[in-house]
C-alpha positions in Angstrom: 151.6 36.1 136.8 151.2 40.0 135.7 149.9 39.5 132.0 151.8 41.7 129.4 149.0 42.1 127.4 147.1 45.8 128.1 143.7 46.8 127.4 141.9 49.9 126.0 138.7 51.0 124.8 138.5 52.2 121.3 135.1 52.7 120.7 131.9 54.0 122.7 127.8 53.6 120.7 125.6 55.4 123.1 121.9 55.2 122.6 120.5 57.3 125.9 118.3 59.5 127.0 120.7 62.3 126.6 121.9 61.5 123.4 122.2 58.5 120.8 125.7 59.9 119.4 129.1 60.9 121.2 128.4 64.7 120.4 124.7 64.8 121.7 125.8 62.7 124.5 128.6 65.2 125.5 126.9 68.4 124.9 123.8 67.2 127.0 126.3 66.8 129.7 127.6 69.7 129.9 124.9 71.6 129.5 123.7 70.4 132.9 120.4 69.6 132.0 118.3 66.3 133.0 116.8 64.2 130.7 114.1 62.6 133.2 110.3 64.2 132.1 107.0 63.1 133.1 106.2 59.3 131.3 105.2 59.3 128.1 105.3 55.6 126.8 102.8 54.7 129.0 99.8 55.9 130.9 100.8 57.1 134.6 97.7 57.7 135.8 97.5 54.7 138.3 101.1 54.7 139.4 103.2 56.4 142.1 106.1 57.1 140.1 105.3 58.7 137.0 108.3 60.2 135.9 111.4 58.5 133.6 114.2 59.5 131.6 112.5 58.0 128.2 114.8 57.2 124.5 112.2 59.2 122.5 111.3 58.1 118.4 113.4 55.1 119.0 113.4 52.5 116.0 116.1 49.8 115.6 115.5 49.7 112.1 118.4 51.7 111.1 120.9 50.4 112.6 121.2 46.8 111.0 121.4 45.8 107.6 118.0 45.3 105.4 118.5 41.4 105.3 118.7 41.5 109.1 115.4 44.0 109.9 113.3 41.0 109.9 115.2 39.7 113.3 114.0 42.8 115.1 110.4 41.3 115.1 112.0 38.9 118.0 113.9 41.3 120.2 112.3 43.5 123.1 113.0 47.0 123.3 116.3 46.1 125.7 117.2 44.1 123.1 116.7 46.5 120.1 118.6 49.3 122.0 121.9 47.0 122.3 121.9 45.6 119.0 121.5 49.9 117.9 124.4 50.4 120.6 126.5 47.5 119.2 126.1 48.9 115.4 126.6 52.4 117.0 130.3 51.3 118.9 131.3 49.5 115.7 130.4 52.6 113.3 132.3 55.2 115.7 135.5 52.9 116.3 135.6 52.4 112.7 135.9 48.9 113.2 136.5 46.9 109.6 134.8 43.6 110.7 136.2 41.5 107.9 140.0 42.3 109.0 138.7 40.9 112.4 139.6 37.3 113.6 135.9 35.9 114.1 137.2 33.7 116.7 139.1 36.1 119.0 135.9 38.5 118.4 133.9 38.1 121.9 130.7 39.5 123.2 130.1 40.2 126.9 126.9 41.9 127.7 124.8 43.0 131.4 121.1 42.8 131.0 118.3 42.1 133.4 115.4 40.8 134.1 113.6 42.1 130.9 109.7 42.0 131.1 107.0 40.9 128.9 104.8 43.3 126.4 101.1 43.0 127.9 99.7 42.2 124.6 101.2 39.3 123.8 99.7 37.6 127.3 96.6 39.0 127.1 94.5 35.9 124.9 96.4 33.6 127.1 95.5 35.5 130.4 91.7 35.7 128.7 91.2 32.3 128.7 92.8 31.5 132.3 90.8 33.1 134.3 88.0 32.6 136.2 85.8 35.9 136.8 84.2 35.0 140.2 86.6 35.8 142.0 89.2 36.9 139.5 91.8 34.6 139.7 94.2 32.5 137.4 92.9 28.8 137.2 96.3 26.7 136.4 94.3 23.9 134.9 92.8 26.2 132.3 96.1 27.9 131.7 97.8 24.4 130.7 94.9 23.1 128.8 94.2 26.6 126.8 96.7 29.6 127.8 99.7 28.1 126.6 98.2 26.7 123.4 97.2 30.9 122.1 101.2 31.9 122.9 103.3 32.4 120.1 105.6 29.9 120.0 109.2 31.8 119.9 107.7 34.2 122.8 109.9 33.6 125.6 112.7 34.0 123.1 112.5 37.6 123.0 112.7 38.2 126.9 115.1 36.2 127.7 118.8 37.7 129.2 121.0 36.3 127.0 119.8 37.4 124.0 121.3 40.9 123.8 124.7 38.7 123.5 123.6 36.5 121.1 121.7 38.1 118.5 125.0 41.0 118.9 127.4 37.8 118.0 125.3 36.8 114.9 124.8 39.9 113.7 128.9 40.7 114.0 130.0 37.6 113.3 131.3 37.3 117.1 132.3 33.5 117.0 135.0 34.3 120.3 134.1 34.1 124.2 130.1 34.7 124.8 128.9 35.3 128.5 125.6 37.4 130.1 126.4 38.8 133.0 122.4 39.5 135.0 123.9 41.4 138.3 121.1 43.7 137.6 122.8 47.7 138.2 126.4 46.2 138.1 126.2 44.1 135.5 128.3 46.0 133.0 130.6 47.0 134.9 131.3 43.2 135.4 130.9 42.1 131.8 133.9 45.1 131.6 136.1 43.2 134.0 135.5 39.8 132.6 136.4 40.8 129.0 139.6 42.7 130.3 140.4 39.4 132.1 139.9 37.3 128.9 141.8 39.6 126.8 144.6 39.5 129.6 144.8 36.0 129.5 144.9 35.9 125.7 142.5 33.6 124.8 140.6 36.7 122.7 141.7 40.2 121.3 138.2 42.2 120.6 135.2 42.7 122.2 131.7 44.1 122.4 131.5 45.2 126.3 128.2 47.0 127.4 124.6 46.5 129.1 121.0 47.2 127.8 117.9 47.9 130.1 114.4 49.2 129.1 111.7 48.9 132.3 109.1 52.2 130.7 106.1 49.3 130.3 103.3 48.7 132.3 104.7 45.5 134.0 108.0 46.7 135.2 106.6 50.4 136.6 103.8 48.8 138.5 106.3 45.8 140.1 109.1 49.1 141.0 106.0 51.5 142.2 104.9 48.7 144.2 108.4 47.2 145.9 111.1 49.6 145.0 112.2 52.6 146.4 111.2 55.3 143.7 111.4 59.3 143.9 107.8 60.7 144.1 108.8 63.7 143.0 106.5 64.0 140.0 106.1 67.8 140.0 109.8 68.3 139.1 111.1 65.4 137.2 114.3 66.9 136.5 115.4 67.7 140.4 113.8 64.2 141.0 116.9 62.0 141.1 119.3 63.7 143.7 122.7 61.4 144.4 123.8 61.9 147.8 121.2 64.9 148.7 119.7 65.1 152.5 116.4 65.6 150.4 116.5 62.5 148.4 113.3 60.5 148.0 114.4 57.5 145.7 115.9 56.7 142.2 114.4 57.5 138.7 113.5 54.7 135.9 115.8 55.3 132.9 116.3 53.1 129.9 119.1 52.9 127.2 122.3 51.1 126.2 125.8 51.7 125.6 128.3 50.0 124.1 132.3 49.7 124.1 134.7 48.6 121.9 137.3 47.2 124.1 140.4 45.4 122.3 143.6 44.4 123.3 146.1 47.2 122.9 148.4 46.0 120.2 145.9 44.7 118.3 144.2 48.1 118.1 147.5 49.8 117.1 147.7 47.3 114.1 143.9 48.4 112.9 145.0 52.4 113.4 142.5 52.8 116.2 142.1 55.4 117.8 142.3 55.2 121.7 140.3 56.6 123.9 141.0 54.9 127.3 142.8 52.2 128.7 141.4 50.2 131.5 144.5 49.6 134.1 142.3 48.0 137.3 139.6 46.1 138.0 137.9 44.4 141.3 134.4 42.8 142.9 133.4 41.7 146.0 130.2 41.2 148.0 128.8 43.8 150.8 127.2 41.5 152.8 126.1 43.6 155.2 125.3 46.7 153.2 127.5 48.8 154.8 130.2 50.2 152.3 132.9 47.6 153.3 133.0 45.2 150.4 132.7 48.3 147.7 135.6 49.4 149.3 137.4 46.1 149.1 136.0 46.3 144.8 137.8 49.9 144.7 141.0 48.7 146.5 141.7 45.4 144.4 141.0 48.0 141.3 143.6 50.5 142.5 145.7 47.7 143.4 146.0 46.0 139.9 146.1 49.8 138.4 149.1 49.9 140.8 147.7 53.2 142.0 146.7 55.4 145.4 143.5 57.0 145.9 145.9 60.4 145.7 146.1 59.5 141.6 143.0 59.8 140.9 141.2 62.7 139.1 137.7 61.6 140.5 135.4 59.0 141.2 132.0 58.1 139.2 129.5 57.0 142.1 127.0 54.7 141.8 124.7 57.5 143.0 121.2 55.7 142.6 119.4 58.7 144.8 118.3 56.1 147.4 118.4 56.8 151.2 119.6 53.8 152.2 122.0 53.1 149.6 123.8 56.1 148.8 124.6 56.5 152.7 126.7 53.0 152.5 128.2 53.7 149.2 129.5 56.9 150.5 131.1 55.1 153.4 132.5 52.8 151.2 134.2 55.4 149.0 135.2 57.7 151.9 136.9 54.5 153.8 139.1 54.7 150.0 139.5 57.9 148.9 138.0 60.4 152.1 137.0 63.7 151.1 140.1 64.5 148.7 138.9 63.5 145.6 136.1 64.8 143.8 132.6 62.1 143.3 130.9 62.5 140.3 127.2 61.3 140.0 125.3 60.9 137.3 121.8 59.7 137.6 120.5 62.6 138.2 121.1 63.3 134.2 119.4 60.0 133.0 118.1 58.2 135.9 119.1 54.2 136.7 119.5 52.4 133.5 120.0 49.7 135.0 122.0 46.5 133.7 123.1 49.9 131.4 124.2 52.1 133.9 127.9 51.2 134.5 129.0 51.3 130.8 127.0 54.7 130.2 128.5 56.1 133.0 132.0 55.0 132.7 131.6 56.8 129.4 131.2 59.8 131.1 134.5 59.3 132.9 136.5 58.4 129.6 134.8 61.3 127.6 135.9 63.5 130.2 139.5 62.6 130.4 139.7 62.9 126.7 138.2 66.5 126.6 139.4 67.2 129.5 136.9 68.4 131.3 134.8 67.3 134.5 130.9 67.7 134.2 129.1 68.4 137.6 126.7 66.5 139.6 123.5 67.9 139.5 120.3 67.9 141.8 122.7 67.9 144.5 122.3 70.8 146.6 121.8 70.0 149.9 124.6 67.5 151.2 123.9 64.7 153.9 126.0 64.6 156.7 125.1 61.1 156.5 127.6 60.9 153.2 131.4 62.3 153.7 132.3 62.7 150.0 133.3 65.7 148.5 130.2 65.5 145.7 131.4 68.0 142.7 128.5 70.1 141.6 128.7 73.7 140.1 130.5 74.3 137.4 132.2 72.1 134.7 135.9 71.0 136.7 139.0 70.8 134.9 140.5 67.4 134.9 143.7 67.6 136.8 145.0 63.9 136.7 145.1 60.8 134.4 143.0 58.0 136.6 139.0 57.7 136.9 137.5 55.2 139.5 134.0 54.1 138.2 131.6 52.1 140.9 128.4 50.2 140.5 126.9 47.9 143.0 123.4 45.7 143.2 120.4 46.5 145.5 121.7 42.9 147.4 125.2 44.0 147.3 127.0 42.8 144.5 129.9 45.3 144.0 132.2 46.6 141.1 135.0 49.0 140.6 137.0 50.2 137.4 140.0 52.1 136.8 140.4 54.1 133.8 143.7 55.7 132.8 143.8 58.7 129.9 145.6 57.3 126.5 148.4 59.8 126.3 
């Protein structure tokens, strides 16, 4: 049965490497400029990739309340950019918390795999090893390592988290999931709040991702066994979705954050709306070859109740990889061909990740709102190997009501979200 109940998005807290505030965000966009720059959290020296698109003078600190600060002390940096995000959404949508039902107030989140700070394994790793050869003896690691960890350590790496400490901190007493599909998992936290909300068992959410991998553990594993641009002379041209001369994708970090609500309910508050979501669909691509994105972007268009022909553009995953932007073209082009524009945006702030999909889709909704298309950049030399009609140049004027917004996993997990602009 077709649910009566519609969905829209009402807020948007962006904290990203091209802006930590709608304005900044927008005006980095358009100004065509990429926010990738050689590494500066860390030393590069020893690594192959040493570029990322870096949050710079980050601190969580204002963006809870004084009697909360002391909470930060047990959140990674992933953790500490969504709980910023989450404040950020809440502040923007004007969201009065205490007219809020607690119990129809739900928190779906995407994070990853989020990786230890060195220093906090470094006593335990002392005392575990034995130096001739250099190797980790388990016996010494049970009977001493553990003992010189801090107790609550694991607590402040662990997936969920970004969901939980977002519910106390808001008061989020409604539906609670983590959703770990690495690049796509935002995207499918968005789909399984609008499904909830559909089926009315909540009326508000907090939708979005967080992903942070500038430190020394998660650049050496991706230098090592992930396909990474090189390009380390020009950081900005580095990422380039859909180029013949792509090398590989670009380490981002950030989070973004949605207020997504059931429409009616946001009507009561006097929200204002910036979206609605109208479609939604996943699927597997088991063999990597664009067919299951396609089958993500036609259950979307189908519950839109929509044709390729409606829609103003779509918002690629784009990740600058060989492999994987030549099936994800031929998964869009077996939907929409060459007759509607692609929009890519890593090449402005690199993969974030478990972030990606709600940053980008952002990008999508901004644009339908102001009316105005940014262009892809670092695209400038297309590959046969990928018939979509990239747009690049110039700023595009937005010509129709519907965005498609895609996302997919390196083992082929696949998302696709409609978008319709509130009129």
């Amino acid at each position: 049965m077709i649910s009566p109940r519609r969905v829209v998005i009402t807020g948007l807290g962006l904290i990203t490497p091209l802006g930590r505030d709608v304005d900044s965000f927008w005006q980095s966009l358009m100004s065509g400029k990429s926010a990738v720059r050689p590494l500066r959290a860390i030393d590069p020296t020893h690594i192959a990739s040493r570029i990322a698109a870096e949050i710079p003078d980050f601190d969580a600190m204002g963006y809870v309340e004084k009697t909360q600060r002391r909470s930060l002390k047990m959140m990674a940096r992933p953790i500490q950019l969504a709980v910023a995000a989450a404040q950020a959404a809440i502040d923007q949508g004007k969201v009065d918390k205490t007219k809020l039902d607690p119990t129809r107030f739900g928190v779906e989140f995407g994070a990853g795999l989020i990786a230890s700070e060195l220093p906090e394994l470094t006593d335990a790793a002392a005392v575990s090893v034995n130096c001739r050869p250099a190797t980790i003896d388990l016996v010494k690691w049970g009977e001493h390592g553990l003992g010189v960890i801090q107790p609550l350590w694991m607590l402040k790496y662990l997936p969920n988290m970004p969901a939980c400490h977002i519910s106390i901190l808001h008061n989020a007493q409604g539906p609670n999931n983590s959703i770990t599909e690495s690049d796509a998992a935002s995207l499918l936290a968005l789909g399984e709040a609008d499904r909830i909300i559909r089926r009315d068992a909540a009326d508000f959410f907090l939708v979005g991702g967080c992903e942070s991998k500038v430190n020394p553990l998660s650049m050496v594993r991706l230098s090592l066994f992930a396909n990474l641009s090189r390009r380390n002379d020009e950081p900005e041209k580095a990422c380039r979705p859909f180029d013949r001369g792509r090398d590989g994708s670009v380490v981002g970090e950030g989070s973004t954050v949605l207020v997504v609500e059931e429409l009616e309910h946001a009507k009561r508050r006097g929200a204002e709306i910036l979206a609605e979501l109208v479609g939604f669909g996943a699927a597997f691509d088991r063999k990597l070859d664009g067919k299951g994105l396609a089958r993500a972007c036609r259950a979307a268009l189908a519950q839109a109740n929509i044709t390729a022909d409606d829609l103003d553009h779509v918002n690629a995953h784009g990740l600058g990889g060989l492999k994987e932007d030549t099936w994800e073209a031929a998964g869009l082009a077996e939907v929409v061909g060459t007759r509607v524009p692609v929009f890519a945006a890593k090449g402005y702030l690199g993969n974030l990740g478990a972030a990606s999909g709600s940053t980008e889709l952002a990008m999508s909704f901004l644009a339908l709102v102001k009316g105005v298309l940014p262009a892809t950049i670092n695209h400038e030399d297309p590959d046969p190997a990928c018939p979509i009609a990239v747009h690049t140049g110039d700023p595009r004027e937005v010509r129709k009501p519907y965005a498609l917004k895609v996302g997919f996993t390196p083992m082929g997990q696949c998302a696709a979200v409609v978008i319709r602009r509130w009129q």
